[in-house]
C-alpha positions in Angstrom: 71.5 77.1 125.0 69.6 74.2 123.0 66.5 74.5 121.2 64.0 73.1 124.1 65.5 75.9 127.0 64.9 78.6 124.3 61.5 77.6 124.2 60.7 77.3 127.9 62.7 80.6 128.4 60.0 82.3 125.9 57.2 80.7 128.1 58.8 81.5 131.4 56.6 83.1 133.5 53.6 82.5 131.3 50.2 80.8 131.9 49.3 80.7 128.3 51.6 77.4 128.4 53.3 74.7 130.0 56.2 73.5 127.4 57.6 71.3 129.9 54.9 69.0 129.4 56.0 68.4 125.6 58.2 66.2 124.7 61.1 66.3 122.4 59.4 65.4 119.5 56.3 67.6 120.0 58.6 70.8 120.8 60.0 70.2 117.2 56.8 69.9 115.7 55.7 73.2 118.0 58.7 74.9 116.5 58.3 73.7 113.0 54.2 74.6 112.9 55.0 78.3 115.0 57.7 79.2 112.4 56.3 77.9 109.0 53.3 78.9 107.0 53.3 75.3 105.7 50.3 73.1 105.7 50.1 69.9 108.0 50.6 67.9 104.9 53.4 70.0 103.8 55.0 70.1 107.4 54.2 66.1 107.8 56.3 65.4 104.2 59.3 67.6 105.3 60.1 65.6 108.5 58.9 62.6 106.8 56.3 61.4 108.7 52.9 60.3 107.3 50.0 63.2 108.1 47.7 61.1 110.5 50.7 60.9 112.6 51.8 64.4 112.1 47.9 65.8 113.2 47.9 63.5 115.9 51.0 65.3 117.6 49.7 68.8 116.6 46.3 68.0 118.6 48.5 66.6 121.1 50.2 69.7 121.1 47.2 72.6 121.3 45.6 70.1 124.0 48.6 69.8 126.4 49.3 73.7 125.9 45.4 74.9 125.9 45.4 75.9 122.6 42.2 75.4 119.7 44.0 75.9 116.9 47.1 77.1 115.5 46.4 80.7 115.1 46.5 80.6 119.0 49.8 78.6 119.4 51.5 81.2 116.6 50.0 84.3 119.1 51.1 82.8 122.0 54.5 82.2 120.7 55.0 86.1 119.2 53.2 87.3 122.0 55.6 86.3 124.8 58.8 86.4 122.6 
């Protein structure tokens, strides 16, 4: 089972989200920002990609998934897991 079914098999069953709606590159991000303590700079220099980009995807992210921040997303995540 890859990455992306092991994510929608946490979320199965659960309004809190709708991962389908992300796409492959958001999932990473998703999985990098609910796993990490890291800061968006520090997560934006480790998959080198410059940090407007990288906050741009995580507001993409909490919008498509009804999220305000990323305490939420982290909850949501260890909440249905």
């Amino acid at each position: 089972m890859n990455k992306k079914d092991r994510l929608y098999k946490l979320f199965q069953g659960s309004d809190t989200a709708e991962l389908t709606q992300l796409t492959d590159r958001e999932l990473a991000i998703y999985d990098l920002i609910t796993t990490t303590s890291l800061t968006r700079k520090e997560l934006a220099d480790k998959i080198f990609m410059c940090y407007s980009n990288f906050a741009r995807y995580e507001d993409k992210i909490y919008r498509k998934l009804g999220m305000a921040n990323r305490i939420e997303l982290i909850f949501a995540r260890y909440e249905i897991s």
